[in-house]
N, C-alpha and C positions, 0 to 999 in steps of 0.2 A: 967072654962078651961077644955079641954080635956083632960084625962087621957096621961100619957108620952106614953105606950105602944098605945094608939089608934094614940095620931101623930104619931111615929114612922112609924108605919103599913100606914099613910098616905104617912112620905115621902117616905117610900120604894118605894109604888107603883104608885107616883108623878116621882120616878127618873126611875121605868121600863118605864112607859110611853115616858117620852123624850127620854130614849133610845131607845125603841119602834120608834118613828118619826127617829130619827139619823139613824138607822139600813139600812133606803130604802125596799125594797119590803119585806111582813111578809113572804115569801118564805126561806130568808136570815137569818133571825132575832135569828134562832137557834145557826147558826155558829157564831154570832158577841157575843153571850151569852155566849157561852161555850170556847169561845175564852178572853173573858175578867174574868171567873172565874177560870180558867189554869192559868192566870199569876195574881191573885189576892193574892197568897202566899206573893210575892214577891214585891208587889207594897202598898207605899206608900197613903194612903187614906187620901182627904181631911177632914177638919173639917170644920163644920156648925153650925148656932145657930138659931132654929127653932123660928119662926116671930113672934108676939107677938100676944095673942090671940083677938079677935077683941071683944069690951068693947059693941058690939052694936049699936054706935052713928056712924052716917050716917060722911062719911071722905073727905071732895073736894078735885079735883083732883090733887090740889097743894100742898098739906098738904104732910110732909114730910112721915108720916103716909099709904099716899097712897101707893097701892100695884104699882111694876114697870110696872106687865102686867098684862094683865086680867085675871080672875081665868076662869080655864077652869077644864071641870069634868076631873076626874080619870079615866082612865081605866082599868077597872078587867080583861077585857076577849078579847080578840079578837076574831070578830064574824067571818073572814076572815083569811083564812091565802093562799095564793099560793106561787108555786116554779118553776120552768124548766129547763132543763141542757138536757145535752146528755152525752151518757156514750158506745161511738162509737168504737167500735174493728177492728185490724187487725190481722188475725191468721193464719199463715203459719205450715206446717206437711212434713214432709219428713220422708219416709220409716215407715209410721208405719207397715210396715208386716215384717218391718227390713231384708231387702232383695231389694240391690240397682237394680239389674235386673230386676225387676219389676216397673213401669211407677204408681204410687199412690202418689204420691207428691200432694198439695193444697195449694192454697194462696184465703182467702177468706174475704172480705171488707163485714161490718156490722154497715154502717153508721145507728144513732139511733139519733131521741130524743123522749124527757118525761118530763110530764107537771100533775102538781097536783091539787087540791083543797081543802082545808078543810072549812069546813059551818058547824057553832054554831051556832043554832036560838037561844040556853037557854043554861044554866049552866048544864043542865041535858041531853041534844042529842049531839053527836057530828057525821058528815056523810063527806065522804071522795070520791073521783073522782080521781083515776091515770090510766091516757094514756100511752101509748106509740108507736112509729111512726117507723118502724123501716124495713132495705132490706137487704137480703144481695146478695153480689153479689160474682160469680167466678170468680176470676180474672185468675185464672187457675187451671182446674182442671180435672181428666178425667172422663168421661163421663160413662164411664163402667170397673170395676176392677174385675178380677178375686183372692177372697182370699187365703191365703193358705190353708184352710179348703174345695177348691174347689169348695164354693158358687160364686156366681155373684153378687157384688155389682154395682147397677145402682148410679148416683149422683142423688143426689135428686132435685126437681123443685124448685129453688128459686124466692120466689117473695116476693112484697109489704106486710108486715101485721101491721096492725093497733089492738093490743090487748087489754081489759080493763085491765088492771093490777091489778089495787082494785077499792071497789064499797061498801062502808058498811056502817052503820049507829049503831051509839056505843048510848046503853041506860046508865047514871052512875047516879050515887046518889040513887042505889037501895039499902040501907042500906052500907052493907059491898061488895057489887055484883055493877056489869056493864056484858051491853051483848053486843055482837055485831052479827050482822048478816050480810052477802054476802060475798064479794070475798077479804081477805086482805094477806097480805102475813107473813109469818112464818118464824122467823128466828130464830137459835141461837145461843152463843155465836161466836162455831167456826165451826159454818155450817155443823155439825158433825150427827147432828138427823136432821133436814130439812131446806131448802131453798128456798122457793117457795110459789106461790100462791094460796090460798085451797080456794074452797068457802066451807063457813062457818057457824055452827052456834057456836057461842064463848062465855063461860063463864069466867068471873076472878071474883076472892076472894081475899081479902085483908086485913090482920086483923095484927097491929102490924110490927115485924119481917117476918112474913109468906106471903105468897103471893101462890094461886095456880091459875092453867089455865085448863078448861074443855071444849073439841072440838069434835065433831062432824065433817069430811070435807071430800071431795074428788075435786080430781082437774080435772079441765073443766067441773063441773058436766054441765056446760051453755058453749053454745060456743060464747065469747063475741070477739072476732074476727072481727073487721069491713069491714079488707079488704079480709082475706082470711080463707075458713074452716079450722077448729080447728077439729080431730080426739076425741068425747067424753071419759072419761077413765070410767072402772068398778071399782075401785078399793075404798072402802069407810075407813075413818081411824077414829078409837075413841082413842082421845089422852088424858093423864092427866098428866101433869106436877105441881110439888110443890116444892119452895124452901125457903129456910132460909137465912136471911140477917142481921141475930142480932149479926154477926163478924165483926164488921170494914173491909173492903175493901175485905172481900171474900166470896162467895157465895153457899152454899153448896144447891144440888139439888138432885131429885129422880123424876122416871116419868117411865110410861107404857105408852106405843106405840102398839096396837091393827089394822092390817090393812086386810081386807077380799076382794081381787082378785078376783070378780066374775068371769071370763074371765077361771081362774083355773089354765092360767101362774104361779102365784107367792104363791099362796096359802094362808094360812093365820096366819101368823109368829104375833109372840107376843114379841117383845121387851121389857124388862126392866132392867132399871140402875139406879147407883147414881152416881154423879158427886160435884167437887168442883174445884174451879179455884178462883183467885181473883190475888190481885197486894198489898201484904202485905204492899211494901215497895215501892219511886221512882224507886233502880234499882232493884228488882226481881219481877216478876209473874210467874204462873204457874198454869196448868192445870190436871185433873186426870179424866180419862172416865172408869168406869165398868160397863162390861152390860150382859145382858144376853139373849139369843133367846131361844122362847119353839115356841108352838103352830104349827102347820103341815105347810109342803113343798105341792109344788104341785100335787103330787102323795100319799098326805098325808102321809108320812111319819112322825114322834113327831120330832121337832127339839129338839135337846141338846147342843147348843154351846153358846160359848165367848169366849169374846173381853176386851182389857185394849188398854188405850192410856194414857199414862204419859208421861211429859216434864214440860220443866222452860224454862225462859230466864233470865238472867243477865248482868246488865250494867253497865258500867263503865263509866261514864258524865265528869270526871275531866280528865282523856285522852285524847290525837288528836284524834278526830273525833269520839269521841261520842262511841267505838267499844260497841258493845251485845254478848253476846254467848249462846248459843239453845243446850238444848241434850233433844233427846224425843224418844221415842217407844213406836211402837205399834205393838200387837198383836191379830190376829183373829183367830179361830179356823178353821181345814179344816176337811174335811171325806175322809178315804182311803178305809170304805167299803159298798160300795154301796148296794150291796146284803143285809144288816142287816135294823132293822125295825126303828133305828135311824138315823138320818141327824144332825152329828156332825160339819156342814159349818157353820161358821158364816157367816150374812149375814147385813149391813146397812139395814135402815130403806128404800132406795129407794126416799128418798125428800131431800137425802144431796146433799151439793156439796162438802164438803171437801176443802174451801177454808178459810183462816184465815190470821194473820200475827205472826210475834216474836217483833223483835225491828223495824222495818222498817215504813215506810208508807203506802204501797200497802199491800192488800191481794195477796196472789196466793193460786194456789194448794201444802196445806203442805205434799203432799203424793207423789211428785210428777208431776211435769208440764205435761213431753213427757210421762209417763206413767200413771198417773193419775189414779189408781186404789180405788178399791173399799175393804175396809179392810176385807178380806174375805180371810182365807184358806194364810196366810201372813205374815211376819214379817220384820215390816221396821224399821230400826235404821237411825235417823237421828242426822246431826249435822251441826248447823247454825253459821255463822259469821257476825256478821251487822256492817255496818260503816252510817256516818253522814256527808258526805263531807261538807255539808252545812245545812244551817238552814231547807232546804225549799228540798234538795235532801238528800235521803235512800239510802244505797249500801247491801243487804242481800248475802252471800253467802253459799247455801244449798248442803249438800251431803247426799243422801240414801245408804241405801243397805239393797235390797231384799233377804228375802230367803221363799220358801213354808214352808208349816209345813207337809202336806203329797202331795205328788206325783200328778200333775194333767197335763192338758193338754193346759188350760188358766185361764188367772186372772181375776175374773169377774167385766165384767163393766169396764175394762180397754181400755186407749184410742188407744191400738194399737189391730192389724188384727193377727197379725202372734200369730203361736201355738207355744209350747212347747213339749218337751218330745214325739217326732217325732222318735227318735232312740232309738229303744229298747235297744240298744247293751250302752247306756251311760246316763240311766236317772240318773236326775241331780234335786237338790232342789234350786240348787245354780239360784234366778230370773234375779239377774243383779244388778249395779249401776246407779245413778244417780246424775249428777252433775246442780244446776239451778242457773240464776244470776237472782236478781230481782231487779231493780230498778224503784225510785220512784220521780217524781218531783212535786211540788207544785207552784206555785205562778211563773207559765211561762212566760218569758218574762214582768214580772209583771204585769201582770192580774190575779186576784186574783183567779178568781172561774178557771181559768185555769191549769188543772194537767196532767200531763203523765204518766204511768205506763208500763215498759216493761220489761217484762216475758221471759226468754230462757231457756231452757231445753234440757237437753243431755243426754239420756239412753243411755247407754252401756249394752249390755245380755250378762245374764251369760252362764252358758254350761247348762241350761235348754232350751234355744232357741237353733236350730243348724237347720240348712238351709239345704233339700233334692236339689239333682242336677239332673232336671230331665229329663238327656241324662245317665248319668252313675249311679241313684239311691245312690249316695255318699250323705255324711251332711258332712256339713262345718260349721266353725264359720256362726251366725249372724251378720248384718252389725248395723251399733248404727244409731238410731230413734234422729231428732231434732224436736224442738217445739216450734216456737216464737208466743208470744202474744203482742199486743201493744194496748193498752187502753187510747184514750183521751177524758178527764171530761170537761166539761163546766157547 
């Protein structure tokens, strides 16, 4: 007879299998997995009494003896796995130059889809294929804007593109190492250090608790663009990420961010921080970002600045509807003297996006919807509300407020046009408010892989923004920026 612990290891991977087959396409088969061990806390588990081992003597078919069905192999691996959906936007802007007299409004349709591959010839390659199909269209929008900085923004030419999205082929069982190489994409937890797809060369290490990541990449070093040219970037980044996971449920991390701007735009800034975040409990998590910028500006100047982001959330499950509550802040550092041989601005790495969640279902942008800034020369105080009307619908309700830390002109990397601090006679630190509603649906009209997500956002400016009049050379209040986003998943 076989050892208990080798059946066991049998029937586990006897009962992934039928789940395997039950699941429908291996595209799926993550969500029906992770969906059955979320409510496994809580769920009552059959018992079994494993078959009797076979004595060797040959069994006919009528023998009570006999097995019900025919023995079929086990599955370890699956050599296949595919998925496809679409993850289609609708994005509407009003007033980003916050100033209704001016004609810059946009409603812009970005129907998509994306279809993947993954191919295991061995236990030791694994090589990956993600498309994506995707256009967007104007459905309105002008054609030529003059900003208030007095440049001229043309709209840009929207067509058809057809992107690689990823392309790699991961080596593993190299001891304690796995590599990967070509184009895959990088995320992290809360899209805070990057988002996007590097082509790569990829190292991981993994010993224990520890786990680190060593990167070599630059994005579009290849233009895998099928339908339409892709602009190549100069920009090459050496990344090293390490973290620690011998805490129960939280994560503590450290990492350098090294990125060299050939081009001379961006220069070549040196990021480093430590971080921890995790979800000690059902109802609290939390997050803590420090970091720090050296290495030269474009004009090489030594950077000197940083940045913190800390926040929690907490929930409350035995209430109507599930409520959450979010307090977080973040600050970046800014520079008020330009003349001197330091660049005290904090600056993001350039590959975030700044999008996460608290209690809710959907990501959005936590910094922000209609302003969407980039932590930089800033101080955002927020404060989140979540509700749960249903199993299957999120209700988030987010308020900011902006302030600079020294004196500037705009926010970088922010989603709106218009300047600040225009009147000499009233400069102001004070950036403005922000109010966003996020909700989120799942399982639409019941159909499972079918979800919604939609995003509103409402800046209000503060007396940093104030609008010239220019017949009488006057400022006036700024008018408030909206920003609807609407995302449907399949």
């Amino acid at each position: 007879m076989a050892p208990a612990g080798a059946l066991a290891v049998q029937a586990g991977l006897a009962a992934e299998h039928l789940l395997d087959q039950a699941s429908g396409p291996a595209g799926v088969q993550p969500l029906v997995m992770e969906s059955a061990a979320d409510g496994a806390a809580g769920t009552q588990l059959a018992q079994f009494q494993l078959p009797k081992a076979s004595s060797g003597e040959p069994v006919s078919p009528g023998s009570p003896d006999a097995p019900r069905y025919p023995e079929r192999p086990l599955i370890q691996q699956l050599t296949y796995q595919y998925s496809y959906g679409s993850e289609s936007d609708i994005t509407y802007r009003r007033n980003p130059d916050l100033d209704k007299r001016l004609r810059d409004n946009s409603l812009i349709l970005a129907p998509q889809v994306n279809g993947s591959v993954i191919y295991r010839p061995n236990a030791r390659v694994e090589m990956m294929l993600e498309m994506i199909l995707e256009r967007e269209i104007a459905a309105s929008e002008q054609g030529v804007v003059t900003l208030p900085s007095g440049q001229t923004q043309v709209a840009p030419r929207r067509r058809a593109s057809m992107p690689i999205d990823q392309a790699w082929v991961t080596f593993k069982e190299l001891g304690p190492f796995e590599m990967t190489l070509g184009r895959r994409n990088f995320e992290d937890g809360r899209h805070w250090l990057y988002d996007t797809s590097l082509d790569t060369a990829f190292v991981k290490f993994k010993q224990g608790a520890y786990q680190a990541e060593l990167s070599v990449s630059r994005k579009d070093r290849l233009d895998l663009d099928l339908l339409a040219p892709v602009q190549k970037t100069r920009t090459d980044n050496y990344m090293f990420y390490l973290d620690y996971r011998g805490i129960e449920d939280i994560k503590l991390a450290g990492y350098t961010i090294a990125r060299n701007d050939r081009t001379g735009i961006e220069g070549k800034p040196l990021h480093m921080g430590v971080r921890a975040y995790g979800m000690p409990s059902d109802r609290f998590n939390f997050w803590t970002e420090l970091a720090l910028l050296r290495g030269k500006d474009a004009v090489q100047k030594n950077f000197k600045a940083h940045a913190i982001d800390v926040g929690a959330t907490y929930r409350f499950p035995a209430l109507p509807y599930a409520p959450n509550v979010t307090l977080g802040y973040a600050y970046g550092s800014g520079d008020d003297k330009p003349n001197d041989d330091k660049n005290h601005e904090f600056r993001q790495t350039g590959l975030q996006s700044n999008e996460g969640k608290f209690g809710g279902i959907p990501k959005f942008k936590y910094y922000g919807e209609a302003l969407d800034p980039e932590l930089s020369n800033l101080q955002i105080l927020t404060l989140g509300l979540g509700f749960r009307p249903a199993q299957n619908v999120t209700l988030d309700l987010v308020y900011h407020h902006y302030r600079l830390n020294k004196i500037a002109d705009e926010i970088r990397n922010s989603a709106l046009t218009a300047q600040m601090n225009q009147d000499d006679t009233r400069l102001s630190k004070n950036a403005g408010r922000a109010l966003d509603i996020v909700l989120g649906f799942r399982n639409v009209l019941g159909v499972r892989r079918l979800g919604l997500d939609v995003r509103a956002g409402l800046f209000f400016p503060g007396n940093a923004f104030r609008n010239e009049d220019p017949v009488t050379g006057e400022f006036r209040n700024a008018n408030k920026s909206i920003s609807v986003l609407a995302k449907i998943w399949f």
